[in-house]
LUMFI-800468 format. One line per 2 residues: number of its first residue (from 1); for each residue z negated, y negated, x of C-alpha. Coordinates in steps of 0.5 Angstrom, whole numbers, plus 2048, in hexadecimal, padded with zeros to 3 digits. Layout:
BEGIN
NUM = Z/Y/X  ...
END
This chain:
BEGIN
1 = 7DB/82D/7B6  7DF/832/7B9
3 = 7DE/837/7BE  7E3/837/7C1
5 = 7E0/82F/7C2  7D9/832/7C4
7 = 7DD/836/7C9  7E0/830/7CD
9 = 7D9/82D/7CD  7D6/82B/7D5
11 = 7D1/82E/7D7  7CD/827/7D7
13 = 7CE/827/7D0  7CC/82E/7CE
15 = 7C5/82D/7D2  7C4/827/7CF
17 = 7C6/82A/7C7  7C1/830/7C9
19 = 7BC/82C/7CC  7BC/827/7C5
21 = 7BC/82D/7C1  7B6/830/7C4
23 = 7B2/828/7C4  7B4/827/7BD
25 = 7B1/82E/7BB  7AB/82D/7BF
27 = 7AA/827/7BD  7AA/829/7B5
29 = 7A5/82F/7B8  7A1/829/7BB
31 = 7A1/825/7B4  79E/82B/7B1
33 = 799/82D/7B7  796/826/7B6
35 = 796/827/7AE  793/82D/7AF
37 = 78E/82A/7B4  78B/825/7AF
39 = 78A/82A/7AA  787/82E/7AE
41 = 783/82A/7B1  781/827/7AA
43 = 77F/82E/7A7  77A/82F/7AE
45 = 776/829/7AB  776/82A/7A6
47 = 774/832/7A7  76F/82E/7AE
49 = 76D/827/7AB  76D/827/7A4
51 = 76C/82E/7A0  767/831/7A5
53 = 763/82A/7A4  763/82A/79D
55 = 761/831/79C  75B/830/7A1
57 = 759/829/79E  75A/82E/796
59 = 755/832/79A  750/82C/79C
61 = 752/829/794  74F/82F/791
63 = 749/82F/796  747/829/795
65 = 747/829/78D  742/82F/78F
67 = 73E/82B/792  73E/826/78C
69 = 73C/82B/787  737/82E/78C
71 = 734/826/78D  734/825/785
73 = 730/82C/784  72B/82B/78A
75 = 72A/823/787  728/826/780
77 = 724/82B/783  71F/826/787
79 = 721/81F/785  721/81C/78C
81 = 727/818/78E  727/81B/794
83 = 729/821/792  730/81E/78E
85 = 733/81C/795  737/822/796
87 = 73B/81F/78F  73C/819/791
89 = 73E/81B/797  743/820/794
91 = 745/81B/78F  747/816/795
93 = 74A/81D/799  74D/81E/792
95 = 751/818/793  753/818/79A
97 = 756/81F/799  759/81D/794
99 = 75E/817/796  75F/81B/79C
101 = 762/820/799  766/81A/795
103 = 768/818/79C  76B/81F/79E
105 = 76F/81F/798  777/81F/798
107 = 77A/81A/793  77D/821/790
109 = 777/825/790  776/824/789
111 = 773/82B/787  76D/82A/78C
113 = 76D/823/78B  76C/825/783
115 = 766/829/785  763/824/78A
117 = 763/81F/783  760/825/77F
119 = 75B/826/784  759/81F/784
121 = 759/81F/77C  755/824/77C
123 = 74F/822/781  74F/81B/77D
125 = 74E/81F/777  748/824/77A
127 = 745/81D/77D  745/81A/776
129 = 743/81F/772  73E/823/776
131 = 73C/820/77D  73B/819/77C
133 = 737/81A/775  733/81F/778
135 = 731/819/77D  731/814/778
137 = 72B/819/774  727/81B/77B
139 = 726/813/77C  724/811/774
141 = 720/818/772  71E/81C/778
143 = 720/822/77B  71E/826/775
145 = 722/823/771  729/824/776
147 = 728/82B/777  727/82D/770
149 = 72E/829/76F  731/82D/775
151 = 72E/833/771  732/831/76A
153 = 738/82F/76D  73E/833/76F
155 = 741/835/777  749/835/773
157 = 74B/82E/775  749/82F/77D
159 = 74B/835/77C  752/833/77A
161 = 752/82D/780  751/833/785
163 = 757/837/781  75B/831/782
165 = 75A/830/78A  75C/838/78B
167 = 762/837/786  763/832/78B
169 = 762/835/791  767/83A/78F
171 = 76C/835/78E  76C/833/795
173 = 76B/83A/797  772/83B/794
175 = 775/835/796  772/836/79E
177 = 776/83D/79E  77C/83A/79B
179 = 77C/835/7A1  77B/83B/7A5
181 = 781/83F/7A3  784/839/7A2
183 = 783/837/7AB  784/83E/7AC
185 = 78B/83E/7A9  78D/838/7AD
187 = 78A/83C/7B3  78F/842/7B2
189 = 795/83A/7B0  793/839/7B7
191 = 794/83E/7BA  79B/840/7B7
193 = 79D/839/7B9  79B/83B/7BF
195 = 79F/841/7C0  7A6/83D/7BC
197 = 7A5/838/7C2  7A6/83D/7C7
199 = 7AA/843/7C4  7AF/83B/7C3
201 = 7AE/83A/7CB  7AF/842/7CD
203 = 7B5/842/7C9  7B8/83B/7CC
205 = 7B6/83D/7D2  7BA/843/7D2
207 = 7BF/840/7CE  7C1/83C/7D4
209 = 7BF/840/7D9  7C5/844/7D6
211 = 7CA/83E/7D5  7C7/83C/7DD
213 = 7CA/842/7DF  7D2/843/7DA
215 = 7D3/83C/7DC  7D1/83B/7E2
217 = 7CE/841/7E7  7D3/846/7E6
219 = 7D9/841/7E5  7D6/83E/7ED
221 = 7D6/846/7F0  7DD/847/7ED
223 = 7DF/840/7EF  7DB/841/7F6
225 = 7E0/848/7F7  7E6/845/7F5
227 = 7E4/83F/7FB  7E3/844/7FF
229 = 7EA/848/7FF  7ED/841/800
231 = 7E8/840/807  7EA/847/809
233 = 7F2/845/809  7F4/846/802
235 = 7F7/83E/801  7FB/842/7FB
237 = 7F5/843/7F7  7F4/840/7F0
239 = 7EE/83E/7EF  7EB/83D/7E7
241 = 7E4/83D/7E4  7E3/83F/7DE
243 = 7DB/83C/7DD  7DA/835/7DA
245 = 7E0/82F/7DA  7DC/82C/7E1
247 = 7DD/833/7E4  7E3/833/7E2
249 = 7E5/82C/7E5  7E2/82E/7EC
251 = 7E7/834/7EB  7ED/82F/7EA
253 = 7EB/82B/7EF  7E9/830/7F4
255 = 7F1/833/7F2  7F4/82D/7F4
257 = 7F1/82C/7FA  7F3/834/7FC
259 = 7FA/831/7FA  7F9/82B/7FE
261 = 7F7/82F/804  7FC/835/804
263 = 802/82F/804  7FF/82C/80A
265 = 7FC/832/80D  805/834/80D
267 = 806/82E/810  800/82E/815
269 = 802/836/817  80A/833/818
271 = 808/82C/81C  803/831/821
273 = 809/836/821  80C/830/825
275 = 806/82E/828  805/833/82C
277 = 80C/834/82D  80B/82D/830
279 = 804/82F/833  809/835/837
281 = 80E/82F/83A  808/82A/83B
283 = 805/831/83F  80B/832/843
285 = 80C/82A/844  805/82A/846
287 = 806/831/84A  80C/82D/84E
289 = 808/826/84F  802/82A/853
291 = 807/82D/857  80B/827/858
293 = 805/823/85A  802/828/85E
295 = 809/829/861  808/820/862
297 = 802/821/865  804/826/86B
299 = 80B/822/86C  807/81C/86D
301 = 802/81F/872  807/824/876
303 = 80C/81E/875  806/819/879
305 = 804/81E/87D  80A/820/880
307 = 80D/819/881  807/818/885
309 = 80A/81B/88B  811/817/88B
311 = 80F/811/888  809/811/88F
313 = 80E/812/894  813/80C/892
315 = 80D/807/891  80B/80A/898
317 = 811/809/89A  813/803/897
319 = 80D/800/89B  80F/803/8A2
321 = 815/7FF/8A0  811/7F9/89F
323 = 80C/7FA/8A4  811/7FB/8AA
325 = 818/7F8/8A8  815/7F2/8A4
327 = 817/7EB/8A7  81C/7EF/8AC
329 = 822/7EF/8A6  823/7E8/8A1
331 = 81F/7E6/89B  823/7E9/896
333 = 821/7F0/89A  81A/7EE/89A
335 = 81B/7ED/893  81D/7F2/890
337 = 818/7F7/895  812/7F4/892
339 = 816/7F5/88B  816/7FC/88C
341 = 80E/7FD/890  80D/7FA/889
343 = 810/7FD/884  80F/804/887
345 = 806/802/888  807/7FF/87F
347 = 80B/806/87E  805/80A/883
349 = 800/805/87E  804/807/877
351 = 804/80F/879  7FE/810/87A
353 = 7FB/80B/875  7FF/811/871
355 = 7FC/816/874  7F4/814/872
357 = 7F8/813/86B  7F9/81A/86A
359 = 7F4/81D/86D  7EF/81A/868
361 = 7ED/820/863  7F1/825/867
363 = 7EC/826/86D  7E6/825/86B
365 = 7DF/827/86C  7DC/827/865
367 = 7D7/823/862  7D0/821/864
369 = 7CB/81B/862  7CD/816/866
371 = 7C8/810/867  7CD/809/866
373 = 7C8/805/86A  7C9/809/86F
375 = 7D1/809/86F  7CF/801/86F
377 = 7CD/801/875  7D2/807/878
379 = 7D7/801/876  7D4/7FB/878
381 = 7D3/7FE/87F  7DC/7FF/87F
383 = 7DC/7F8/87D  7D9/7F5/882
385 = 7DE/7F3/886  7E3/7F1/880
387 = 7DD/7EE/87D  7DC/7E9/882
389 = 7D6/7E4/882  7D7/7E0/87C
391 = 7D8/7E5/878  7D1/7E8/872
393 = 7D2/7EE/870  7CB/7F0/86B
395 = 7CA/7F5/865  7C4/7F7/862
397 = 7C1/7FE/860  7C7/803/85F
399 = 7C7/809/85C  7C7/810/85E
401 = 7CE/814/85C  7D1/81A/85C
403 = 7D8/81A/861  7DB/81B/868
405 = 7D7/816/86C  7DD/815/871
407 = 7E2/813/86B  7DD/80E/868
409 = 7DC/80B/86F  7E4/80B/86E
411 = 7E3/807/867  7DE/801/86A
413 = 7E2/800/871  7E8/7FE/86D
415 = 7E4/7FB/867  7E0/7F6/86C
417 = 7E7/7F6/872  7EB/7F2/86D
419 = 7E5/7ED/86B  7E5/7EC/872
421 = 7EC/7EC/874  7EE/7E8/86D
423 = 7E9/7E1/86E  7EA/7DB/86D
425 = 7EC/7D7/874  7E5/7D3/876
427 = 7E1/7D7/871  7DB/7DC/874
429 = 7DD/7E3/86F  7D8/7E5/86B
431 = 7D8/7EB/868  7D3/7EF/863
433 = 7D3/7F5/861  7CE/7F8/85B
435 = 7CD/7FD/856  7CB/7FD/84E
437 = 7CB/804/84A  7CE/805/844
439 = 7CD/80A/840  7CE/810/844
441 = 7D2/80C/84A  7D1/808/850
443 = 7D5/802/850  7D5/7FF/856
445 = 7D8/7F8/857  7DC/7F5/85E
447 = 7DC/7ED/85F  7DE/7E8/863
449 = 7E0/7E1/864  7E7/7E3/867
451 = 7EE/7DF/865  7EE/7E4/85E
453 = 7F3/7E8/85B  7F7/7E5/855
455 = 7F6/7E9/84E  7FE/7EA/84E
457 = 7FD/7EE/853  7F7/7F2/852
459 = 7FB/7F9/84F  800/7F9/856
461 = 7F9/7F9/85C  7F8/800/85B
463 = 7FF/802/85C  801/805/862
465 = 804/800/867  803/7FA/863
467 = 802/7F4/866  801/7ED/863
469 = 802/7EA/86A  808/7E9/86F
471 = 807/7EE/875  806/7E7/87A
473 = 800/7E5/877  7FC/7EB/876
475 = 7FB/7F2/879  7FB/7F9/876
477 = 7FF/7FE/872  7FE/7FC/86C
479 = 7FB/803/86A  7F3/801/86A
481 = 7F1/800/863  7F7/806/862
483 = 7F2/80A/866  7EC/807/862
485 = 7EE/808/85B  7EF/810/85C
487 = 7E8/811/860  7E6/80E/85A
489 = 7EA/813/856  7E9/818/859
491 = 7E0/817/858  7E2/816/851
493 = 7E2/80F/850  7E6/809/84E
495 = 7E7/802/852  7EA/7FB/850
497 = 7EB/7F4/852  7E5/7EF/84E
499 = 7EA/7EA/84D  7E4/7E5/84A
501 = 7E1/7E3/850  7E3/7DC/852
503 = 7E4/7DD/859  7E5/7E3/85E
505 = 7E7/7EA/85C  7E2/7EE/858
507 = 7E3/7F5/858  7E0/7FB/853
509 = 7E0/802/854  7DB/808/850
511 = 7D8/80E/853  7D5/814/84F
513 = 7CE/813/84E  7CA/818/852
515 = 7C6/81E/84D  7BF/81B/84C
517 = 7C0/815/851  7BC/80F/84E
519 = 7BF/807/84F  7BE/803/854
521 = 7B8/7FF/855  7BA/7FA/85A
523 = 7B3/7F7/85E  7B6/7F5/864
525 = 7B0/7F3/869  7B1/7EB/86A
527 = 7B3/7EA/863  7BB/7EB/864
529 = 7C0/7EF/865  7C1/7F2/86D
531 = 7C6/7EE/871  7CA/7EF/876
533 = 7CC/7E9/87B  7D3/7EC/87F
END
């Protein structure tokens, strides 16, 4: 492998190859650690639970074997058995340190275990050929008799079985202190391994702290810079990483994403070019409108308001006409005077209809909370007379708006007039009137019994002086659900025909929700909504 092929390497793959170098090499220490760790552990025993035990049971050997040579003496001496205790309890001590010694050795301890077996020669030979005569001549001839053989005999065969247990001695000495040098060595093994392992992390440590900052710290601040100069203008900047391959993608796409947004950054700073040109024009149209509408406005008052002086002395005269020459001329001049008493009382009706009209939102006396029960009733006692006796008008608990109070009376005189003008021929009118809350708005909903509206022409009756009826069969103007839709509009609200009720007209308009207001409770006090018979 190349360097230039280590170079291309990402930064996931030059982590992950760091990462299982350092684990192999630790690893390898570990190994090593736990080998060392077995020895070590082998030696403390051997210098904690083997050497130092034998060498105290060779101690507790040589004592007993004293002790033997002492009871043998003491027994010559006196002749008693009591006194030849001490050798046989040294001969059974004897025994015992002597397989614990066996059972301490290592398999490989050769030399000690060749000294324990001259150790055991040279006893057995002491008791054959001294100790056990001597016994034997006490009990057959008497205690003169053994002394006087302790006295001929010699000391060099208990004397060569002590030799023997101090050469032994000495070996286990050397072979605990070769144990000891031995663990100590394994210590200092340790040690060293432990330092290896953290000198290797250090090192990896180090080595990706600095693979962390050419790949990627310094590349994402210079990065970063480059981003920056874009953000502050500089779409022409080209924007390059030099840190690892992932680093150097981001860069491209970043690029190619500073290319996409400099191309439709042109097209949007020429297509705001013609849109605040656009914006200009549509400002001066808007200027125009407003003071065309405005110009409107003042036309139709002054208009209604001037043509009321005229049109007052032509129907005023037209009905001194009527009054004074009716029936003195023929049928046909009778005609057409009160064609022309008509025309001019229609005309007064239409011009100040117009007038009302134009007045909504232009006069006005600002917004207060206007209490809807309250209006209710301002209505009912303006219908009564219209309403007549068969008629039910009943609402429940409405709720309190911000408005004008006159105009929303306007609203509901014309609302309820058309349910009572537009009944059904036999049938009492009945109108409800309701409210719900939805979200932040009040709608409230007028229904009645009526003859109804067809959906073909729910768009056309809140169009000034539309009507869907010839002149003969009902009165008016024509302008009141006119005026209706712009008192509505001028609260801020909207109004629409329910075309889903099965008879009668069913009218719904909104009103802003007071701020802080809660929704209605309705607890009317007989269990139904109040009604009002008229």
């Amino acid at each position: 492998m190349t360097l230039f092929d280590m170079r291309r390497w990402t930064l996931r793959r030059r982590i992950a190859a760091l990462c299982v170098t350092v684990g192999v090499l630790l690893s390898a220490l570990a190994v090593y650690a736990v080998i060392t760790a077995t020895q070590h552990n082998r030696q403390l025993d051997d210098v904690l639970n083997r050497t130092s035990p034998m060498r105290a049971a060779g101690e507790s050997l040589n004592t007993a074997l004293v002790d033997q040579e002492t009871g043998i003496r003491g027994y010559a001496i006196t002749g008693r058995e009591s006194n030849l205790a001490p050798y046989t309890n040294g001969m059974a001590e004897e025994q015992r340190l002597i397989s614990r010694i066996e059972g301490l050795l290592r398999p490989d301890n050769t030399t000690v275990r060749a000294d324990l077996d001259v150790v055991r020669t040279r006893a057995r030979a002491w008791h054959a050929e001294v100790a056990d005569p001597v016994v034997t001549t006490v009990r057959t001839e008497g205690a003169q008799a053994g002394q006087a053989r302790i006295a001929a005999g010699s000391t060099a065969a208990f004397d060569s079985v002590r030799a023997a247990i101090a050469k032994m001695q000495d070996d286990i000495q050397l072979l605990r202190a070769a144990s000891a040098d031995a663990a100590k060595k394994s210590s200092q093994t340790m040690v060293s391994i432990l330092i290896a392992a953290a000198a290797i992390i250090i090192i990896a440590g180090a080595g990706l702290l600095l693979l962390l900052d050419r790949l990627v710290s310094r590349p994402v601040v210079e990065l970063a810079a480059q981003v920056r100069e874009v953000a502050n203008g500089d779409y022409d900047r080209h924007i390059e990483s030099v840190g690892s391959p992932e680093l150097g993608s981001l860069a491209a796409d970043v690029d190619g994403m500073r290319q996409k947004i400099a191309s439709e950054l042109t097209e949007v700073r020429e297509a705001r070019s013609q849109v605040e040109w656009v914006n200009e024009q549509l400002k001066v149209q808007a200027e125009e409108l407003t003071r065309s509408n405005r110009d409107l406005e003042q036309f139709a008052y002054v208009a209604s308001h001037d043509l009321q002086e005229p049109l007052r002395k032509v129907a005023s005269f037209c009905q001194l006409l009527q009054r004074r020459y009716g029936g003195q001329m023929d049928e046909r001049a009778d005609q057409y005077i009160g064609f022309a008493v008509d025309g001019a009382q229609r005309m007064q009706r239409l011009i100040n209809d117009l007038l009302a009209f134009s007045r909504i939102g232009r006069i006005t006396n600002g917004f207060t909370d206007v209490d809807l029960d309250r209006v209710l009733t301002e209505v009912r006692s303006q219908l009564e007379v219209r309403a007549g006796e068969d008629a039910e008008i009943s609402w429940a608990d409405l709720p309190t708006v911000e408005g004008e109070e006159p105009l929303l009376t306007t609203l509901f005189v014309n609302l309820i007039g058309n349910s009572l003008k537009f009944r059904r021929e036999g049938v009492p009118p009945v109108v409800r009137i309701s409210a719900r809350r939805e979200d932040d708005e009040w709608v409230v909903n007028v229904r009645d019994n009526g003859i109804g509206i067809e959906a073909e022409f729910a768009d056309k009756v809140f169009v000034i002086f539309q009507r869907l009826h010839a002149r003969d069969a009902y009165e008016g103007t024509g302008i009141g659900l006119a005026i209706v839709k712009k008192i509505v509009e001028y609260h801020g609200g909207r109004i629409w025909l329910d075309l889903d009720v099965e008879e009668g007209t069913s009218v719904n308009f909104t009103l802003p929700v007071v701020p802080g207001a809660t929704d209605v409770e309705v607890t009317p006090t007989d269990g139904t909504p109040e009604e009002v018979a008229a």
